[in-house]
mmCIF file of the N, C-alpha and C atoms, coordinates in Angstrom:
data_MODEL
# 
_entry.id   MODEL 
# 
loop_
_atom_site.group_PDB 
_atom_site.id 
_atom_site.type_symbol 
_atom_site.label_atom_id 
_atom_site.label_alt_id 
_atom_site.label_comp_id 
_atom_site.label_asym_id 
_atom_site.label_entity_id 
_atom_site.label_seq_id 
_atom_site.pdbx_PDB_ins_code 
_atom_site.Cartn_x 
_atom_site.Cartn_y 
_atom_site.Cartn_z 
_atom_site.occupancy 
_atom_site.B_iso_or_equiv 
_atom_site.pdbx_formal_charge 
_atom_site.auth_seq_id 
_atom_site.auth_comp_id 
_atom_site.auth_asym_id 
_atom_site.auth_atom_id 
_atom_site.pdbx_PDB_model_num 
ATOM 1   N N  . UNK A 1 1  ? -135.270 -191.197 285.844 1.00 0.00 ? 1  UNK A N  1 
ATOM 2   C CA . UNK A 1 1  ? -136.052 -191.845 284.831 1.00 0.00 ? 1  UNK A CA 1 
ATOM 3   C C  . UNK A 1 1  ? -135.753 -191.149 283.494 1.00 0.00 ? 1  UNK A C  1 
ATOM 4   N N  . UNK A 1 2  ? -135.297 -192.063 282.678 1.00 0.00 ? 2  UNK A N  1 
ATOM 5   C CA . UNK A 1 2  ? -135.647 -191.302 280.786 1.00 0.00 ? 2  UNK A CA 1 
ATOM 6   C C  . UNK A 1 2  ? -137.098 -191.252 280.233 1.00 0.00 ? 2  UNK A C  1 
ATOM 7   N N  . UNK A 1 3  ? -137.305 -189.993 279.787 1.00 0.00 ? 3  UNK A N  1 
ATOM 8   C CA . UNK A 1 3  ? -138.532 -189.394 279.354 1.00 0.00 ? 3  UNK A CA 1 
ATOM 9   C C  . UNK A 1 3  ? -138.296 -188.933 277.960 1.00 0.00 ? 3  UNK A C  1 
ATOM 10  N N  . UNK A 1 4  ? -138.690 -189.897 276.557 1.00 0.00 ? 4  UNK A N  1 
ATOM 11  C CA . UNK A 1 4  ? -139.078 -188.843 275.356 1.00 0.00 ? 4  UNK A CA 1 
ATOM 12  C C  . UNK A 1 4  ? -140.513 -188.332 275.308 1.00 0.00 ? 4  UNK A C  1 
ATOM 13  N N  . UNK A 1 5  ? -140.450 -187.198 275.022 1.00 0.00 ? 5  UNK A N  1 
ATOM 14  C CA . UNK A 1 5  ? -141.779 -186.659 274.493 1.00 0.00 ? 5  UNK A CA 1 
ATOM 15  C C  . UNK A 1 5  ? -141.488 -186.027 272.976 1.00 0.00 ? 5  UNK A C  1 
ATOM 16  N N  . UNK A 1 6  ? -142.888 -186.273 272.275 1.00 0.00 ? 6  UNK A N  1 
ATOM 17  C CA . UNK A 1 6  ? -142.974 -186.002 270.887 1.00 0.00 ? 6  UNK A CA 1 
ATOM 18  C C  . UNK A 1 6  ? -143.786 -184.792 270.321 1.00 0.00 ? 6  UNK A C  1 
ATOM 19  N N  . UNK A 1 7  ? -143.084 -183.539 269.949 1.00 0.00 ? 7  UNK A N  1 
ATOM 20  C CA . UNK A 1 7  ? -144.434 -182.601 269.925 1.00 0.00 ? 7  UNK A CA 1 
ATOM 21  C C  . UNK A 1 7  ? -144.414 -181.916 271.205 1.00 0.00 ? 7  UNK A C  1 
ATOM 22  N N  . UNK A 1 8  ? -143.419 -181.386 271.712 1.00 0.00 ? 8  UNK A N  1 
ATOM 23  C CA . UNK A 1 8  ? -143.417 -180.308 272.681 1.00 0.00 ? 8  UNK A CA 1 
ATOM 24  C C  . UNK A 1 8  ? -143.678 -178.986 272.127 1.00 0.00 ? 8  UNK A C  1 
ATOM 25  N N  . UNK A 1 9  ? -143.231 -178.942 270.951 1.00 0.00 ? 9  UNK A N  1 
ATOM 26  C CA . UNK A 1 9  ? -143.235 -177.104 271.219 1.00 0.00 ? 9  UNK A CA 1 
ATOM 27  C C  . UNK A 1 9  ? -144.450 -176.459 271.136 1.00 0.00 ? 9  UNK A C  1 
ATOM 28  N N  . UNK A 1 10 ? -145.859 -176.708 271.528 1.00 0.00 ? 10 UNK A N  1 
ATOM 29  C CA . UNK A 1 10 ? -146.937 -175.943 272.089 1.00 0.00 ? 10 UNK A CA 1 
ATOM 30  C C  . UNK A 1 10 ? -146.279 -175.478 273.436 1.00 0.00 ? 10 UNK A C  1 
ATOM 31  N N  . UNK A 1 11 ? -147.743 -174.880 274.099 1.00 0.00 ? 11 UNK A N  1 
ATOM 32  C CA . UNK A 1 11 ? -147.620 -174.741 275.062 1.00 0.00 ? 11 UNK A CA 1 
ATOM 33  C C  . UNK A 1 11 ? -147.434 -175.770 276.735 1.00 0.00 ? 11 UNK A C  1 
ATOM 34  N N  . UNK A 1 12 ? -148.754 -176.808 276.603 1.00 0.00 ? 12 UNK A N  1 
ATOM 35  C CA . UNK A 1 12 ? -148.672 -177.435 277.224 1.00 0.00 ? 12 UNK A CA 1 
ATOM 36  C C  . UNK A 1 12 ? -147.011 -178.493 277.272 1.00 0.00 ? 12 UNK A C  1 
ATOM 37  N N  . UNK A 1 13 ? -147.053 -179.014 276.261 1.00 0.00 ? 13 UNK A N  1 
ATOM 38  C CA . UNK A 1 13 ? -145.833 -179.778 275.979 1.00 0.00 ? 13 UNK A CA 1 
ATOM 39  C C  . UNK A 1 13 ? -144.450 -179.129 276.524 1.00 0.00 ? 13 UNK A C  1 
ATOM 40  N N  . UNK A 1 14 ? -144.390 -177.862 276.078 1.00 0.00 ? 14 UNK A N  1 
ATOM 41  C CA . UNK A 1 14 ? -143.144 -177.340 276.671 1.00 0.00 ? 14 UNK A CA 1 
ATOM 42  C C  . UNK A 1 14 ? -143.293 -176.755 278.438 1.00 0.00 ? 14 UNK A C  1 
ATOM 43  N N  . UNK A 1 15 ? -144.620 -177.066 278.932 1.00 0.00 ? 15 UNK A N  1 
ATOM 44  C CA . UNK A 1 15 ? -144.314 -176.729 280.239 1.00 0.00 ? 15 UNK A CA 1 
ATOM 45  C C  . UNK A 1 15 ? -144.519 -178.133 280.664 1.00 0.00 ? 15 UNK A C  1 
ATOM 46  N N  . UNK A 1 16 ? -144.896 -179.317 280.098 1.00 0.00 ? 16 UNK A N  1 
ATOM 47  C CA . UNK A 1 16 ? -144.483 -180.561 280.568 1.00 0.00 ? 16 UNK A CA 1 
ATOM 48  C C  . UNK A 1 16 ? -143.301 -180.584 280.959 1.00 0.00 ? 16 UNK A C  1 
ATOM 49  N N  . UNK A 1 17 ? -142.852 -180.960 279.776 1.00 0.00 ? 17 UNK A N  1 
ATOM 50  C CA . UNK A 1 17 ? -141.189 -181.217 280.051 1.00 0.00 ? 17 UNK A CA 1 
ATOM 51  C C  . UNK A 1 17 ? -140.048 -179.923 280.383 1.00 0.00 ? 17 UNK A C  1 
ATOM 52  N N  . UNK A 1 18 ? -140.308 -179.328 280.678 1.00 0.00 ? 18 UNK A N  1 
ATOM 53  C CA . UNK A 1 18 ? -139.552 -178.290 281.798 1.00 0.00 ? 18 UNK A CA 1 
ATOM 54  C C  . UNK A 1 18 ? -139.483 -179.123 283.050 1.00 0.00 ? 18 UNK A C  1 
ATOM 55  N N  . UNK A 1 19 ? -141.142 -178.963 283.779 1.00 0.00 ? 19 UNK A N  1 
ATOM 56  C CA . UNK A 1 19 ? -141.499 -179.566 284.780 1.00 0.00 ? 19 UNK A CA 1 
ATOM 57  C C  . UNK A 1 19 ? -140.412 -180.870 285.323 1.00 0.00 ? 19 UNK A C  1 
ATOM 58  N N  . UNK A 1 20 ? -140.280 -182.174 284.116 1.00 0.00 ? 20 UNK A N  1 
ATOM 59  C CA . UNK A 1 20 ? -140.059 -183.050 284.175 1.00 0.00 ? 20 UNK A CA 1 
ATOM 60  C C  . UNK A 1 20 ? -138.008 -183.109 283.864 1.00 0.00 ? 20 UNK A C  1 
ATOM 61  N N  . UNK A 1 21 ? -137.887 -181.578 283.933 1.00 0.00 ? 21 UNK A N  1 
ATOM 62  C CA . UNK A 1 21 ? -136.511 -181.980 283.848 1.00 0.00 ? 21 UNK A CA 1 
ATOM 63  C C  . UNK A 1 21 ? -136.298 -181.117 285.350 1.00 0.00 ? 21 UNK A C  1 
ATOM 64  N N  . UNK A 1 22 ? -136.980 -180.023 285.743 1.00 0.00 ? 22 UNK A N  1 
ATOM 65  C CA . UNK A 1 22 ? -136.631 -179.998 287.553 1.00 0.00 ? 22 UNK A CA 1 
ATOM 66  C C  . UNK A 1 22 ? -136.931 -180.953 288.101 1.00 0.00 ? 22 UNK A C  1 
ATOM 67  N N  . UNK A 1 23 ? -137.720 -181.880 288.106 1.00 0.00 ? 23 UNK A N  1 
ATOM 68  C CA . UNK A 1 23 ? -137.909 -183.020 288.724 1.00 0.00 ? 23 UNK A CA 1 
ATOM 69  C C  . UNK A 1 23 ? -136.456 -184.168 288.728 1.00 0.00 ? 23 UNK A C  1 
ATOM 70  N N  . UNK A 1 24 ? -135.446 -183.457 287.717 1.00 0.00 ? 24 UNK A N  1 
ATOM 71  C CA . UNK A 1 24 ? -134.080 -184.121 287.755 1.00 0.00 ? 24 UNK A CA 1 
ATOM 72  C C  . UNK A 1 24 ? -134.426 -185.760 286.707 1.00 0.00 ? 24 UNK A C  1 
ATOM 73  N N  . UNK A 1 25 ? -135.437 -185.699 285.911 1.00 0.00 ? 25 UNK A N  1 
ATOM 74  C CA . UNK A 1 25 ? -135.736 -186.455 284.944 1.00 0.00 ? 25 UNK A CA 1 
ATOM 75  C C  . UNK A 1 25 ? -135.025 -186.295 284.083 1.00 0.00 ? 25 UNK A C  1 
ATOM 76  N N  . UNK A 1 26 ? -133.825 -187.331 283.084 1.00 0.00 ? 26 UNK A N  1 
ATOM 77  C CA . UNK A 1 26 ? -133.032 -186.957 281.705 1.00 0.00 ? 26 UNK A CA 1 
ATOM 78  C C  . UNK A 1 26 ? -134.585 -187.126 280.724 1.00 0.00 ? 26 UNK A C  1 
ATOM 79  N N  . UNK A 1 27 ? -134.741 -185.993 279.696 1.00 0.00 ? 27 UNK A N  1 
ATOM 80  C CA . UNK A 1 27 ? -135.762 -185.744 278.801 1.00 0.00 ? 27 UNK A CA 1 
ATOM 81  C C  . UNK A 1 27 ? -134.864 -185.405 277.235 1.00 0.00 ? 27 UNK A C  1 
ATOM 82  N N  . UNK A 1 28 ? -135.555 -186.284 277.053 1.00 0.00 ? 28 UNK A N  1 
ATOM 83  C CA . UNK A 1 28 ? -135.116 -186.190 275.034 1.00 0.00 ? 28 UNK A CA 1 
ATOM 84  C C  . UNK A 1 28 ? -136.902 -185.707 274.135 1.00 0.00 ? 28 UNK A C  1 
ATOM 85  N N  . UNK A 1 29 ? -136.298 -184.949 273.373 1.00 0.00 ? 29 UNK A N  1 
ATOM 86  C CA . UNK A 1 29 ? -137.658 -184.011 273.147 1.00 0.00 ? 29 UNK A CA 1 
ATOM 87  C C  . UNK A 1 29 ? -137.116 -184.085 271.479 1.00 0.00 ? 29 UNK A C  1 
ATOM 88  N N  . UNK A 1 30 ? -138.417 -184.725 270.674 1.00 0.00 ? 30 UNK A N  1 
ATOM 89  C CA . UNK A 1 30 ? -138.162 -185.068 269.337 1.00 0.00 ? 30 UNK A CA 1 
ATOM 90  C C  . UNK A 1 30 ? -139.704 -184.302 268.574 1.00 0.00 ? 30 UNK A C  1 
ATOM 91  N N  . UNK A 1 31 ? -139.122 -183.590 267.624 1.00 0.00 ? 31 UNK A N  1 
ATOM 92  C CA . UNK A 1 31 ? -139.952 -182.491 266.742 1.00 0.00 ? 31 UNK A CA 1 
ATOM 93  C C  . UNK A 1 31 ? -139.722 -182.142 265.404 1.00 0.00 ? 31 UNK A C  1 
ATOM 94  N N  . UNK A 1 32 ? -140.500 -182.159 264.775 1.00 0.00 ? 32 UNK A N  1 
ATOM 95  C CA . UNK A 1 32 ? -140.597 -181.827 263.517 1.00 0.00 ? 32 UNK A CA 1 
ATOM 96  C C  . UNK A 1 32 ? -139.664 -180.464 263.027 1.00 0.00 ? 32 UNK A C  1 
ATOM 97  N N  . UNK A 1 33 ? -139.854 -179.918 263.900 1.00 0.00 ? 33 UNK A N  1 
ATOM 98  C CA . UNK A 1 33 ? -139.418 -178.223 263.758 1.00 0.00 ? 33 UNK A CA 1 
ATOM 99  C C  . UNK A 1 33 ? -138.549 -178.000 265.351 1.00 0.00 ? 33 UNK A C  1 
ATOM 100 N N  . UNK A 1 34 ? -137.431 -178.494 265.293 1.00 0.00 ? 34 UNK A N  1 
ATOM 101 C CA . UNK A 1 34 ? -136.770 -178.196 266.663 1.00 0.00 ? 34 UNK A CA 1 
ATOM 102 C C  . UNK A 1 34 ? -136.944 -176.940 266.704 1.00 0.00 ? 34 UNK A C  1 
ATOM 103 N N  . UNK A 1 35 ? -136.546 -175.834 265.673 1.00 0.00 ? 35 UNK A N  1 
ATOM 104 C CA . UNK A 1 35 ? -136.502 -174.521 266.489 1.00 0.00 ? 35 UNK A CA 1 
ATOM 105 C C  . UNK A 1 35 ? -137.778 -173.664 267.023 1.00 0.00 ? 35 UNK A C  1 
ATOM 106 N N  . UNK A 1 36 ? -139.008 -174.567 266.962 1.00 0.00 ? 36 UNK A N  1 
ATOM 107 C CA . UNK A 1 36 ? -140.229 -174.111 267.539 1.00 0.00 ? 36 UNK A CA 1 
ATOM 108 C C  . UNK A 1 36 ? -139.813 -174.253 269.037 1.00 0.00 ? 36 UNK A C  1 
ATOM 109 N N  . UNK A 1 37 ? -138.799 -175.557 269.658 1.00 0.00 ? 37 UNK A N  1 
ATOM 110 C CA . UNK A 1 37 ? -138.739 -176.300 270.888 1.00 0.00 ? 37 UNK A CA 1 
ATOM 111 C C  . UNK A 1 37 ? -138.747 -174.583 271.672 1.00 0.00 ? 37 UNK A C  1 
ATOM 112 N N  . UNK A 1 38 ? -139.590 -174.486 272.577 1.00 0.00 ? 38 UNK A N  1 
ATOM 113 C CA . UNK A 1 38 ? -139.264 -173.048 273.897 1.00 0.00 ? 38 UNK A CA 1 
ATOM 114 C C  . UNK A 1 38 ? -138.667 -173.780 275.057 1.00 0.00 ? 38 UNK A C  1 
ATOM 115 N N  . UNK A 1 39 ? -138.679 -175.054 275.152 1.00 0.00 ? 39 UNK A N  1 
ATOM 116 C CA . UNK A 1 39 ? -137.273 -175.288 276.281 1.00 0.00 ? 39 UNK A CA 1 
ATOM 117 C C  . UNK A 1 39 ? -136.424 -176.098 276.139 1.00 0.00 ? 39 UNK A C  1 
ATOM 118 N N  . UNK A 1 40 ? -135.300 -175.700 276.148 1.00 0.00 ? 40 UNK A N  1 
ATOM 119 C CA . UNK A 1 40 ? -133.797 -176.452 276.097 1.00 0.00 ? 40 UNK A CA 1 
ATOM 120 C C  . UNK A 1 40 ? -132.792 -176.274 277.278 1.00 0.00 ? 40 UNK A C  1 
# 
């Protein structure tokens, strides 16, 4: 499944989509401030 999420780099958000890329999910992660992003 393709997954964007908007606004990861808190906390919750970036352990969303971690989660959702071991799950073998392709994830596109769109932010104001990429280099806040804590997972790539």
């Amino acid at each position: 499944m393709k997954i964007t999420f908007l606004g990861v780099t808190g906390w919750l958000g970036s352990e969303i989509s971690a989660e959702t890329v071991k799950r073998g999910h392709d994830v596109v992660v769109i932010s104001r401030h990429p280099e806040d992003i804590k997972y790539t």
